[in-house]
C-alpha positions in Angstrom: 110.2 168.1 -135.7 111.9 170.4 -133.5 110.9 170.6 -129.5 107.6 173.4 -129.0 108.8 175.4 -126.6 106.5 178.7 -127.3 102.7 177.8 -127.3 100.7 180.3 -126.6 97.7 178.6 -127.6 98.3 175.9 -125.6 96.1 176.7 -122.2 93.4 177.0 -124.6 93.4 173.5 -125.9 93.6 172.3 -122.5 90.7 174.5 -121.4 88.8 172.9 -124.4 89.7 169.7 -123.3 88.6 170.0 -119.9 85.3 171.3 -120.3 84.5 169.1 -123.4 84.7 165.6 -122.2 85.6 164.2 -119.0 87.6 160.8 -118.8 85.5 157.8 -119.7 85.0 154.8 -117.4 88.0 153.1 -118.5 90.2 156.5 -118.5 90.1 157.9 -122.0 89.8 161.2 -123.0 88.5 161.6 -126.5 89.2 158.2 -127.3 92.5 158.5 -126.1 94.3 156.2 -123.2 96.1 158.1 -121.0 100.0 157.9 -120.9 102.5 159.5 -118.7 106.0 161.1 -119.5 109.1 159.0 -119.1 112.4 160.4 -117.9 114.9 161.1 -120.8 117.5 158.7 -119.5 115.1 156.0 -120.2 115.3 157.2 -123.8 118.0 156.2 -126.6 119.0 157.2 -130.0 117.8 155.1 -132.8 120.0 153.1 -135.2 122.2 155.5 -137.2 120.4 156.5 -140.5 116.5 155.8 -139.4 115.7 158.8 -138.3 114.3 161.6 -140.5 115.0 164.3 -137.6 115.4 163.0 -134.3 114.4 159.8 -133.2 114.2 158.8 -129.3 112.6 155.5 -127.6 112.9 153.0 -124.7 115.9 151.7 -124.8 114.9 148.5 -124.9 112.9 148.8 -128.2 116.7 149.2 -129.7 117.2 145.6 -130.4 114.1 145.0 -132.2 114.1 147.5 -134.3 117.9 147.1 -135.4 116.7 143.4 -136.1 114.3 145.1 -137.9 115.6 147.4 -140.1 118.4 144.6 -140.7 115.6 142.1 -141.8 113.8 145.0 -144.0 117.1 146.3 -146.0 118.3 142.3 -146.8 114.3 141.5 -148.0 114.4 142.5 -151.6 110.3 142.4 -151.2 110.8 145.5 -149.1 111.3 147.6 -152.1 112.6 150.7 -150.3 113.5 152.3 -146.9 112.1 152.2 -144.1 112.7 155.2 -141.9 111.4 156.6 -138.6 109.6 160.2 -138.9 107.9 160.7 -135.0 109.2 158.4 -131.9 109.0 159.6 -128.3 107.2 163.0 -127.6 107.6 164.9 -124.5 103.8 165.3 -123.0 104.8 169.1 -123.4 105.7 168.6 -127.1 102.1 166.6 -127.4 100.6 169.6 -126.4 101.7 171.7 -129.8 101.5 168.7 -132.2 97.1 168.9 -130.6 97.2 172.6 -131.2 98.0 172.4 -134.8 96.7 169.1 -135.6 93.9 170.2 -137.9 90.8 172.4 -137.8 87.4 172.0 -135.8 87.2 171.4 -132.1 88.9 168.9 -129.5 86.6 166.3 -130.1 87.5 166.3 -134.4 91.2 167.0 -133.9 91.2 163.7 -131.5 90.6 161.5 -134.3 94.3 162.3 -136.1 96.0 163.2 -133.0 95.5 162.7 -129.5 95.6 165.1 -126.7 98.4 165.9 -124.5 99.1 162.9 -121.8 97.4 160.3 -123.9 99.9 159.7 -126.9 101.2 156.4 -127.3 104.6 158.1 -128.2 104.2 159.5 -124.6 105.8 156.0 -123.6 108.6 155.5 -125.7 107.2 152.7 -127.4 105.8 153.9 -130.3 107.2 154.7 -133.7 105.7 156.6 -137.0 107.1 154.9 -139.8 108.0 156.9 -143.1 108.8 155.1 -146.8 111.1 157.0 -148.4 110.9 157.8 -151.3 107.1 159.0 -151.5 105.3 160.4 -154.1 102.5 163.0 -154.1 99.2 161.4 -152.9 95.9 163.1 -151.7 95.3 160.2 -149.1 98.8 160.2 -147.0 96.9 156.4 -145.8 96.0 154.7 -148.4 99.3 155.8 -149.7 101.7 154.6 -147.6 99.6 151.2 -146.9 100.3 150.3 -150.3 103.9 150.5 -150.7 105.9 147.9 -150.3 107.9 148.5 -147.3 104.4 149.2 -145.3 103.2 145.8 -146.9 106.4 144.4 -145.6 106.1 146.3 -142.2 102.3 144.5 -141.9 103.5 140.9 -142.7 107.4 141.0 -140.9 107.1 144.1 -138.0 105.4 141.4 -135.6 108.5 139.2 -135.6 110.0 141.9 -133.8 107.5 142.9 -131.3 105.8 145.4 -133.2 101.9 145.8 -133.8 99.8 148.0 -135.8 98.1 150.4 -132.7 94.7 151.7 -134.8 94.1 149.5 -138.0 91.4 150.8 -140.6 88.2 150.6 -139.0 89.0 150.5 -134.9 86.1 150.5 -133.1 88.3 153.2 -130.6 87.7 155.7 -132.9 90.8 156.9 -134.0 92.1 157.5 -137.1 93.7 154.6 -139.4 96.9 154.7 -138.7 99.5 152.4 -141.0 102.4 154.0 -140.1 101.9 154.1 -136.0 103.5 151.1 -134.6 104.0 150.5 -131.1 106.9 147.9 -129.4 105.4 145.5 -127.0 108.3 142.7 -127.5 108.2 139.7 -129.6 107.8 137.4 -126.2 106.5 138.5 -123.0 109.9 137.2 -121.7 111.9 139.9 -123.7 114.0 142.4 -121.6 111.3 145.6 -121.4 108.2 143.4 -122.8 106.4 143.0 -119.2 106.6 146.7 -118.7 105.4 147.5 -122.5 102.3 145.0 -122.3 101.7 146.4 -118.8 101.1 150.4 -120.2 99.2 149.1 -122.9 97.2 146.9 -121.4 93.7 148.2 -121.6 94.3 149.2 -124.9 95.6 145.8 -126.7 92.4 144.3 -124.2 89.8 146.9 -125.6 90.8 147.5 -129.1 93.3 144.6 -130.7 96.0 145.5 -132.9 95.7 144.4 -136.6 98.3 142.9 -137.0 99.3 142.5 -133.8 101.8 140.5 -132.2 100.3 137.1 -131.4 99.5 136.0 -127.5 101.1 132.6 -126.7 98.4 130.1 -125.6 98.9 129.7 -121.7 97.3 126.7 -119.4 96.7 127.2 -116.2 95.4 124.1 -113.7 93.0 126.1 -111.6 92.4 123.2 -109.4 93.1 119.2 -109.2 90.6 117.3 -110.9 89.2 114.6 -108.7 91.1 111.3 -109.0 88.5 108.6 -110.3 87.8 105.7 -108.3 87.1 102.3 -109.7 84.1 100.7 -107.8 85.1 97.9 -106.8 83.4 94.5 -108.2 80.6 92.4 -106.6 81.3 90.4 -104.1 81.1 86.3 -105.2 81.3 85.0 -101.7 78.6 82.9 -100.5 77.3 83.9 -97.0 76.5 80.7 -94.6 73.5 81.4 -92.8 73.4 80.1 -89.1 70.7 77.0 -88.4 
């Protein structure tokens, strides 16, 4: 999808915006977390032959996802291609994809697509997958979920530090989502990881991934248990008492 450049419609959805719903306690807007723009030398091309269009993320989500895609074209069980139809968006280019994304006001077009400065692809770490080939389907979900290369995406993606951002049914609000996958790295000691768990950190607390890409079980000694002390046995001595 080509850059918006020309919206004249655009103050109007932020008008709307404003006056319908302030940010919630924990920042949202419509359901949405709020997410600033990155500079573009932060971004990098995809691999070579993923993107349908143009493809930009971090460039540390590179690595993973050429792992990724390497993983998904040797797995027979894919059973086709996976391919990369939306990556980063500019907060400007947000703004267009809200103004066309479906009739009714602010509050219904939230549910598919979420208002300027609080898009996950916003950071640069999320990616809209798209199986090719497709066929025609009423339900662009349900389709897609039952392919094989989303079934492999949903059992493999979070070997590579991918999770599945709104799974059927998220309390958040937001439409199900199988193709929206965000990059948080497959360790938190992955180059990039700390930074990706850091900007989605109130959403992966609030409203878990499904799948998402599991925490590693962490024990921390909070403070020195006392040392136990052996009391020490009675006494046998006799006492002389003085005459």
């Amino acid at each position: 999808m080509p850059e918006v450049r020309a919206m004249p419609h655009a103050p109007i959805i932020l008008a709307l915006l404003a006056m319908v719903q302030a940010p919630a306690g924990d920042g949202r807007v419509l359901g949405h977390f709020g997410y600033g723009d990155i500079p573009s030398e932060e971004l990098a091309d995809a691999p070579d032959g993923f993107a349908l269009g143009t493809c930009r993320v971090r460039r540390e989500v590179i690595a993973d996802l050429q792992r990724l895609l390497d993983a998904a074209r040797s797995d027979p069980a894919t059973g086709g291609t996976l391919r990369g139809l939306s990556c980063h968006r500019s907060i400007a280019r947000q703004t267009g994809v809200f103004a066309r994304g479906g009739q009714g006001d602010p509050g219904d077009r939230a549910i598919s697509v979420a208002p300027p400065g609080h898009s996950e692809h916003t950071t640069g770490f999320a990616i809209d997958f798209a199986v090719r080939p497709a066929g025609e389907c009423p339900d662009a979900e349900a389709c897609m979920a039952t392919t094989a290369p989303a079934r492999w995406l949903i059992a493999n993606a979070t070997r590579f530090g991918f999770e599945q951002s709104f799974p059927a049914g998220n309390k958040q609000g937001v439409k199900w989502e199988p193709w929206h996958w965000r990059w948080v790295g497959a360790s938190p000691d992955a180059p990039g990881a700390a930074r990706a768990r850091f900007v989605f950190a109130a959403a992966r607390a609030r409203f878990p991934a499904a799948p998402k890409v599991a925490e590693p079980l962490v024990i921390r000694v909070l403070s020195q248990p006392p040392v136990p002390v052996t009391p020490a046995p009675p006494s046998t001595r006799k006492i002389e008492r003085k005459r």
